[in-house]
VEXPATI-203219 format. One line per 5 residues: number of its first residue (from 1); for each residue x, y, z of C-alpha. Coordinates in pm, whole numbers. Layout:
NUM = X/Y/Z  ...
REM end
This chain:
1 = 967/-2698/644  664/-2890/568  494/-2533/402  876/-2493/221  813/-2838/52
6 = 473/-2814/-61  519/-2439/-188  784/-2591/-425  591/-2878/-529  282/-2642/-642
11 = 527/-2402/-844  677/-2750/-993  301/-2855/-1118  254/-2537/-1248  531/-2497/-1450
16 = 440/-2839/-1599  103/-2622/-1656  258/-2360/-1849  319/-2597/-2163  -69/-2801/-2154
21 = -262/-2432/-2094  -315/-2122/-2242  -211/-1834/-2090  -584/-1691/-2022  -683/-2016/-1860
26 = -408/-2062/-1667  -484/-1650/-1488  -832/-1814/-1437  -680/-2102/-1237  -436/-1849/-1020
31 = -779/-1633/-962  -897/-1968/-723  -575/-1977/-547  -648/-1873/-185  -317/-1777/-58
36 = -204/-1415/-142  154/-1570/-124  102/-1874/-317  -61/-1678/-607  268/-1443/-626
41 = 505/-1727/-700  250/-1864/-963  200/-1520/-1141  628/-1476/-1102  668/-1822/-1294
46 = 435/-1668/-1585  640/-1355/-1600  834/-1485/-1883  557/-1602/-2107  425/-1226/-2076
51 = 606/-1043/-2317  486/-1171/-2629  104/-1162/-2526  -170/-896/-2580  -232/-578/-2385
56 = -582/-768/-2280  -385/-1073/-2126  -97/-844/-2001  -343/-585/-1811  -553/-939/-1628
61 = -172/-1031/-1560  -133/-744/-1347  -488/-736/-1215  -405/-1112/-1042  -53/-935/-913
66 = -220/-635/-767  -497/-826/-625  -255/-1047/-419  -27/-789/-318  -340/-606/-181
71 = -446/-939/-21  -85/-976/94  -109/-669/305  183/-527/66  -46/-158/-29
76 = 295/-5/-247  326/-286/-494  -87/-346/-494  -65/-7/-637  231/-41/-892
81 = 49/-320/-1081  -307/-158/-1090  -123/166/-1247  32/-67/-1506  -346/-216/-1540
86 = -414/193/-1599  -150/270/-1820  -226/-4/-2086  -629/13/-2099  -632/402/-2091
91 = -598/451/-2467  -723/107/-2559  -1105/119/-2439  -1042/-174/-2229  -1321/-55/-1995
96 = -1384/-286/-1732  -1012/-370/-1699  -984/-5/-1627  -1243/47/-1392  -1121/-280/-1188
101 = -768/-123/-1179  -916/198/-1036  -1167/-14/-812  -852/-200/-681  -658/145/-592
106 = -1014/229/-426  -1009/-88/-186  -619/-83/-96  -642/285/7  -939/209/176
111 = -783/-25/385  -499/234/478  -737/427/638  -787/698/283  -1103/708/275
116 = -1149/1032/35  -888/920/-227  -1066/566/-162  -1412/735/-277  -1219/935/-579
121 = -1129/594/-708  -1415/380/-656  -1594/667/-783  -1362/652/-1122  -1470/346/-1176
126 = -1817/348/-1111  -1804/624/-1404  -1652/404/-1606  -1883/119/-1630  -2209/310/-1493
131 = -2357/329/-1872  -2205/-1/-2025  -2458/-238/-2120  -2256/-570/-2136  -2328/-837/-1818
136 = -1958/-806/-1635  -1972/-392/-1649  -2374/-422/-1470  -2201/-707/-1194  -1963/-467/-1146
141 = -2166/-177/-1091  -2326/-440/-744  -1986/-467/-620  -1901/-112/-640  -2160/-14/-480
146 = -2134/-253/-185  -1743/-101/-210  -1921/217/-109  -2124/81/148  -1745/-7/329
151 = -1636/349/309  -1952/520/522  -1960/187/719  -1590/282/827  -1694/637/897
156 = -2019/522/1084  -2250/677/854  -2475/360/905  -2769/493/686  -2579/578/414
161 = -2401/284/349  -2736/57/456  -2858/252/150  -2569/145/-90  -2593/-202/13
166 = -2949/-249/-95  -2878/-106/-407  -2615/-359/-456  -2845/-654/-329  -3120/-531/-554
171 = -2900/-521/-857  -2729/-829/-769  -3099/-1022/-731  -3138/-903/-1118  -2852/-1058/-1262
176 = -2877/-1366/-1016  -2521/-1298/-920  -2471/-1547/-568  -2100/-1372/-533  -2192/-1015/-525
181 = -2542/-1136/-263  -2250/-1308/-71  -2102/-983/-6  -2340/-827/-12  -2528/-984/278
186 = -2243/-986/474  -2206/-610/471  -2537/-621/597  -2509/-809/836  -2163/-583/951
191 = -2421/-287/930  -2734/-450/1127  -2505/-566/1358  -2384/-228/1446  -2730/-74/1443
196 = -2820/-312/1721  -3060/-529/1506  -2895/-865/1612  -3229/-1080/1478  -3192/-888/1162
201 = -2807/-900/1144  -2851/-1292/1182  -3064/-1332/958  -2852/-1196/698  -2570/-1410/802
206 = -2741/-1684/701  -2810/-1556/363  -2447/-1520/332  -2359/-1795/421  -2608/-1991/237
211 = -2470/-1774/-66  -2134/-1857/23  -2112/-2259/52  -2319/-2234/-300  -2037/-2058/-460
216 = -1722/-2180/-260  -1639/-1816/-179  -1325/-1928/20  -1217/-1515/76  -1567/-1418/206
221 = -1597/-1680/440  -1332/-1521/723  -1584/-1179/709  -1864/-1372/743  -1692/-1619/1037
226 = -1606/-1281/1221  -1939/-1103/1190  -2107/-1437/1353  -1829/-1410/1630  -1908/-1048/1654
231 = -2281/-1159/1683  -2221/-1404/1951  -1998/-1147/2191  -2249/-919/2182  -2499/-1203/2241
236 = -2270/-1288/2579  -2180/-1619/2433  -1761/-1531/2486  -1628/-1892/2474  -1790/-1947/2139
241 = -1684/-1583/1984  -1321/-1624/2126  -1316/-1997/1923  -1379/-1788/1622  -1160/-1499/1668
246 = -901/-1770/1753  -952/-1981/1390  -925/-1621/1219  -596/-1564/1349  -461/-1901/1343
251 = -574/-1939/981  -231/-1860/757  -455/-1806/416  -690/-1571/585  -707/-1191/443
256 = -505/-892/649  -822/-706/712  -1029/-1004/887  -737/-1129/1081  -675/-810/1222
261 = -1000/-746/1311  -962/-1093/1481  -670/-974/1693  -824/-639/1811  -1126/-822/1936
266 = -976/-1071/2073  -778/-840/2261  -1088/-652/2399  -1261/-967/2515  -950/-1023/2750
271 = -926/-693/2858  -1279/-626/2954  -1301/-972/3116  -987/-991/3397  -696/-1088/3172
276 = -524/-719/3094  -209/-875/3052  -317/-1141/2740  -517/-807/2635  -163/-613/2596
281 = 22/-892/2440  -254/-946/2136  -286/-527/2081  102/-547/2030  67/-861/1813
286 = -178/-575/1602  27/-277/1621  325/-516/1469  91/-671/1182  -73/-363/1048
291 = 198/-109/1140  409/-322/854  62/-321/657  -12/4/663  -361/-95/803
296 = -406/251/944  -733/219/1118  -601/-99/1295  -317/61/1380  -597/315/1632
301 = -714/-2/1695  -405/-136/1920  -343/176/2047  -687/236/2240  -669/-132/2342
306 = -304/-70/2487  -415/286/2663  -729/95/2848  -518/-184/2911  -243/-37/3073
311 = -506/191/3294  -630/-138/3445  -306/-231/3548  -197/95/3700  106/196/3447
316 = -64/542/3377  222/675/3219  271/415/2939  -115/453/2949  -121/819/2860
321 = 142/795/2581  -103/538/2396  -398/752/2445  -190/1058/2277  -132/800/1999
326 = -465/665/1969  -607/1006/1950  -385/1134/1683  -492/920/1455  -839/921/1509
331 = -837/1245/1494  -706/1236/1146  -945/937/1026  -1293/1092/1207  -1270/1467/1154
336 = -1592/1606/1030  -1400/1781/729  -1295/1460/621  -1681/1353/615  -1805/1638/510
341 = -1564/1659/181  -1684/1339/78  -2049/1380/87  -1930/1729/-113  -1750/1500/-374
346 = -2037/1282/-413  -2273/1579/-441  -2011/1742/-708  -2035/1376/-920  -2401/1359/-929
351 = -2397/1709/-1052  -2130/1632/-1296  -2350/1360/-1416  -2682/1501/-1446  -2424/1820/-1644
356 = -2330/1597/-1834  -2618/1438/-1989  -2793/1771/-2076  -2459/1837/-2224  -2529/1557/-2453
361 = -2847/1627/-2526  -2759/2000/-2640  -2473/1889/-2801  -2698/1615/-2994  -2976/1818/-3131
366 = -2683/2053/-3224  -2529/1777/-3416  -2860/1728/-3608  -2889/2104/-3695  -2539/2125/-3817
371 = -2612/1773/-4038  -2883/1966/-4215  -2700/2312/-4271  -2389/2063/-4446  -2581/1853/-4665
376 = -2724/2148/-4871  -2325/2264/-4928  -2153/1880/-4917  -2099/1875/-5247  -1933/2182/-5309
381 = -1683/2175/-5019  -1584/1810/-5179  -1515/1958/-5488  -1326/2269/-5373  -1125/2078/-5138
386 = -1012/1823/-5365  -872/2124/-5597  -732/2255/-5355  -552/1931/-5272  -454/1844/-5613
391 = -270/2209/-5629  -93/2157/-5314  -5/1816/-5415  147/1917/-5715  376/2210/-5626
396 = 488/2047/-5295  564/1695/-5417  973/1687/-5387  988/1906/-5118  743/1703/-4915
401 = 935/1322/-5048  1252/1473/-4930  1162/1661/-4613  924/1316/-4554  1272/1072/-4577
406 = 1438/1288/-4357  1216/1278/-4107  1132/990/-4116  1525/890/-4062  1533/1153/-3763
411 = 1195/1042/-3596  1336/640/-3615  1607/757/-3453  1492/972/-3185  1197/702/-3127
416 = 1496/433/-3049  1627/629/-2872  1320/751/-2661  1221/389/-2619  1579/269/-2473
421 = 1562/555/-2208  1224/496/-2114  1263/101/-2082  1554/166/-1897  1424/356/-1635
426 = 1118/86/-1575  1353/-157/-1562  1548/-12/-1318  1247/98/-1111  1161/-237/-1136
431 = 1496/-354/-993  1444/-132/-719  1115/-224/-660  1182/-617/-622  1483/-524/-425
436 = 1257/-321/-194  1038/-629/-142  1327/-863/-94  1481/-658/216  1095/-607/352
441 = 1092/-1035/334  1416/-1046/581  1278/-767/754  982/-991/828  1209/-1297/830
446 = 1398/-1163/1117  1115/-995/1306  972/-1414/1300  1275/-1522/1402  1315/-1308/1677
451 = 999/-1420/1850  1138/-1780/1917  1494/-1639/2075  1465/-1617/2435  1806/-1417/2503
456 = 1774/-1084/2507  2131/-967/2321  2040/-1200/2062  1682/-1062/2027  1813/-697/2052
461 = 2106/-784/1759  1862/-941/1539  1657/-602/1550  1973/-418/1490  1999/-635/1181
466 = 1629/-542/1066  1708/-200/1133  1999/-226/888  1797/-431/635  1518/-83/670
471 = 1764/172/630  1877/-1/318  1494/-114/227  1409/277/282  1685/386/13
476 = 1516/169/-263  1173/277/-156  1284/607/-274  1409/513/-576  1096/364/-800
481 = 889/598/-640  1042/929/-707  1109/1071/-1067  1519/1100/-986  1602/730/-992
486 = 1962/812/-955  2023/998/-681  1829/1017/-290  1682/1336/-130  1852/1306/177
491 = 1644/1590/371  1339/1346/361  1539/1037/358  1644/1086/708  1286/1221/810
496 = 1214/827/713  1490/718/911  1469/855/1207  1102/775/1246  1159/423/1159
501 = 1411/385/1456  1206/589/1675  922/359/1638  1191/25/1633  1301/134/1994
506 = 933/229/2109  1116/591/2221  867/897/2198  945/1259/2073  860/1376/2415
511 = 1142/1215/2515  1396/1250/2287  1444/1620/2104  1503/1534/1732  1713/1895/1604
516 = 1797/1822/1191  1983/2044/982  2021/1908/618  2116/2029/315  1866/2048/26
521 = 2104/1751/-119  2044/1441/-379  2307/1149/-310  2418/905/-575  2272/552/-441
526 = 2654/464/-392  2724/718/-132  2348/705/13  2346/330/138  2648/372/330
531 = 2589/670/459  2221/574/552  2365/257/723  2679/490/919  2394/701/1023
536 = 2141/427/1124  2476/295/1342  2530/607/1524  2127/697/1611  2061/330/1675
541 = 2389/336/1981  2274/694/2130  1895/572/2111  2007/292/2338  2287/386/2540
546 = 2270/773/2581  1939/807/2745  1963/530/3036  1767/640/3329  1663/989/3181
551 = 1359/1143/3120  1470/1369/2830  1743/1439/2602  1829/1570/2270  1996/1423/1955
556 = 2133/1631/1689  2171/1560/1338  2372/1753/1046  2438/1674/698  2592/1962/481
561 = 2841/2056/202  3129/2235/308  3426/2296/55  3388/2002/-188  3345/1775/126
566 = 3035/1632/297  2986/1642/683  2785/1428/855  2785/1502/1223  2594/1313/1502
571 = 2581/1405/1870  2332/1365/2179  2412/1527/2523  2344/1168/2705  2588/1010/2935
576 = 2859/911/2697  3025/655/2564  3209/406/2794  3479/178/2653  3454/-124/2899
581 = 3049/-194/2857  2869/-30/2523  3160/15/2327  3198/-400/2322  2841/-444/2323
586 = 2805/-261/1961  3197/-405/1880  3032/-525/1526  2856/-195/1493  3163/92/1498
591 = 3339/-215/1315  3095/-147/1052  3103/250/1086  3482/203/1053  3467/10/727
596 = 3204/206/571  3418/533/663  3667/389/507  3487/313/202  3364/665/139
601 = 3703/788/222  3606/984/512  3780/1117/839  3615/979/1199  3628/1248/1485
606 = 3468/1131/1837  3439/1375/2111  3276/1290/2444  3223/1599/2613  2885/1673/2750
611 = 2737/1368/2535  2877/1183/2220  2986/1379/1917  3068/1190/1578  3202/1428/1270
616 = 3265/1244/979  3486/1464/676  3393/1252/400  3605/1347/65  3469/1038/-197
621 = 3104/1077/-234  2849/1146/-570  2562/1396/-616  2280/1246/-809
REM end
């Protein structure tokens, strides 16, 4: 309540702001704001005031909003607003507002565990700014190349990204730039650390840090808190490494990436020191966080904690099915093609660039030959082409006034037109987009809220709930980022689904057989929420009741157009449905299939032999 009250009372004494500051000093002040969360509502009061400015002050508008949705942990919208960032300074020479935007991209898919499209996009950048001359384009050239240093770092090519951080350090030493030595040193320190240099790796701790309280570098100072607590495990000094690790994940305005990092060691100090069972309850604390975060690599993370974990307890078989996870996806992360493709896309820009500027030398001294060979005919071309001109002029004069009017009638016309379409569609993208967040909040809202029920039906109908909110959240998902914004592809949709519920109820393919047959079909967003939300119903009541005390079973799913109807049909060869226990346990939830039926005008068949059948006949539905 206390956090409630004092986030209103900041948006209060910044909307006061709004009428005593300009617009550019006021996206200065939200660029010191520490929380990700308190920034948003700040940049969501200005959005009014935005219309009427420049592109300039438009495109460092959506640099703040991408930069806090990155922060946020929210990688989909991070992305939205650095493409807007894109979109304006492509065709405007707004360099170093473009090569932020890409740089931004870079660090939120670098985060997700991307590294090549990561390097594509730092890479844009550095191309961008690597022969601009002007003092913010050269700083940004240090941090770009400390950006690089992260991506090898991740990949453990220690050398290699050593390298990129001294180039940074050097060029940061130039321009006397404390922020970019604050990071940096504590990259270095990251990388020293890992190469077993714990003298050296201190060392540059200190210059961080030194760096850091000289600046007020509030972000930096949870990577450089968790490399010292890194510094002092590996040191043997636990108590004062779990204090830190602790802090991180206590500390609300701390970054995703650090406070992660802060739960997965954590973990590992309890699980490698007697306490298994605190070790388990942390990793799952981590799968949660950056399973909603899309923190891929942190995601690997839990799983190998939960795997070793679960070994030293003796539960081999939940042990195994986290080492098949964990393995997946570092199998997909640490694959030498992966590694090898980006030290071929590096070799392919340095090529590019060396290509390039013989290209312009070529092309200049070719310039200067062609200067020559025209200034000993200049004056003759003038003259010919300006009778030629006054010819044309002459003979095509009404044609071209009347053909120009009408044209000019047409093009208005089609223009206002074009531009109504086209506004349309961002806006509703946009719609969908902010309703997308919204359900993700509740999502979130009820995941917290579940953690302080104790009773178990109340625990497992508030996740019922958040699975409703996702199916729904999915559906709008789909919408602002797919070209069709009217209708779903319901092939893929229920791909999403049925791997969101999967994961929801912790239930493994091994054990339950997923069989789909769907029809290539788009559904009108009318017919595709209640239908997604029938469907979520029916998976969510054979994913919990059908498969009691069985190893294996199989759950079938069709969707096709028969006759000018649609037929949805759901069925799982579990134990069936009994009237006197699961049928009143999900009363609210075939209440809900029944009124949603009802709504799409459908008929509701139920047979229960060998397993649970549902067929649903339903006549009122839309194609997109």
């Amino acid at each position: 309540m206390f956090r409630k009250v004092i986030s209103v009372f900041t948006f209060l004494l910044f909307s006061l702001a709004l009428h005593s500051q300009s617009i550019s000093e006021i996206l200065k002040s939200i660029d010191t704001i520490k929380s990700p969360r308190n920034r948003i509502i700040q940049l969501d009061a200005l959005a009014e005031k935005m219309s009427s400015q420049s592109d300039s002050l438009k495109a460092e508008y959506f640099l703040e909003y991408g930069v806090a949705y990155g922060r946020y942990g929210l990688a989909d919208s991070a992305q939205i607003f650095f493409r807007k960032v894109i979109s304006l300074t492509e065709q405007t020479g707004q360099h170093y507002q473009l090569a932020r935007a890409y740089n931004g991209i870079a660090n939120v898919q670098r985060r997700a565990g991307s590294n090549q499209e990561s390097l594509e996009n730092f890479l844009k950048a550095m191309d961008i700014v690597k022969d601009k001359e002007d003092t913010a384009s050269i700083r940004f050239i240090a941090s770009i190349y400390s950006n690089l240093s992260g991506i090898y770092f991740n990949l453990g090519q220690l050398d290699r990204a050593q390298k990129y951080t001294e180039q940074s350090i050097t060029l940061a030493q130039q321009l006397n730039d404390g922020d970019q030595l604050a990071y940096a040193y504590v990259g270095l320190a990251l990388i020293l650390d890992n190469q077993g240099d714990l003298e050296g790796a201190a060392d540059a701790h200190r210059k961080a840090a030194k760096y850091i309280s000289e600046h007020n570098i509030e972000y930096l100072k949870g990577f450089n808190k968790l490399n010292l607590a890194e510094i002092y495990e590996k040191q043997g000094n636990l108590p004062e490494a779990e204090r830190l690790y602790k802090e991180l994940i206590e500390d609300e305005g701390m970054s995703v990436e650090v406070s992660l990092s802060g739960y997965a060691n954590l973990a590992m100090i309890k699980l490698e020191n007697g306490n298994p069972r605190e070790g388990i309850a942390l990793a799952k604390e981590l799968l949660e966080i950056a399973g909603e975060r899309d923190a891929i690599t942190q995601v690997k993370d839990a799983h190998e904690i939960l795997y070793q974990a679960y070994e030293k307890l003796g539960d081999f078989e939940s042990s195994l099915s986290e080492l098949q996870e964990f393995m997946h996806i570092k199998d997909s992360l640490l694959n030498m093609e992966s590694i090898n493709a980006l030290n071929e896309m590096e070799k392919k820009y340095e090529t590019a660039l060396k290509e390039r500027q013989i290209e312009s030398l070529a092309l200049e001294n070719e310039q200067n030959q062609l200067l020559l060979d025209k200034q000993s005919s200049e004056k003759k071309l003038y003259i010919l082409a300006i009778i030629t001109l006054l010819i044309l002029i002459g003979f095509g004069a009404r044609q071209v006034s009347q053909k120009s009017k009408f044209n000019r009638i047409l093009t208005s016309k089609n223009e206002t037109i074009s531009n109504a379409l086209s506004e349309r569609e961002v806006l509703l993208k946009e719609i969908h987009h902010r309703v997308k967040n919204n359900l993700q909040i509740i999502s979130s809202l009820l995941n917290l809220q579940s953690r302080f029920i104790k009773d178990k039906t109340a625990v497992d109908a508030v996740q019922e709930g958040r699975n409703r909110v996702k199916s729904m959240a999915l559906i709008h998902q789909k919408l602002y980022q797919q070209d069709n914004i009217q209708g779903i592809y319901m092939p893929e949709y229920i791909d999403n689904l049925t791997s969101s519920l999967l994961s929801s109820y912790k239930v493994s393919n091994d054990k339950i057989h997923i069989k789909k047959e769907v029809d290539t079909i788009n559904l009108d967003i009318d017919t595709a929420i209640p239908l997604g939300l029938i469907l979520n119903e029916l998976l969510t009541n054979s994913l919990k009741y059908a498969f009691v005390d069985r190893k294996e079973g199989t759950l079938q799913i069709k969707l096709t157009e028969i006759d000018k109807k649609l037929i949805l049909e759901v069925s799982d060869d579990g134990v069936g449905m009994k009237n006197d226990e699961e049928g009143n346990k999900n009363s609210f939830g075939l209440t809900l299939i029944e009124s949603l039926a009802e709504k799409l005008d459908a008929s509701v068949k139920m047979n229960q032999n060998e397993g649970t059948q549902h067929v649903f006949k339903i006549a009122n539905y839309k194609v997109a």
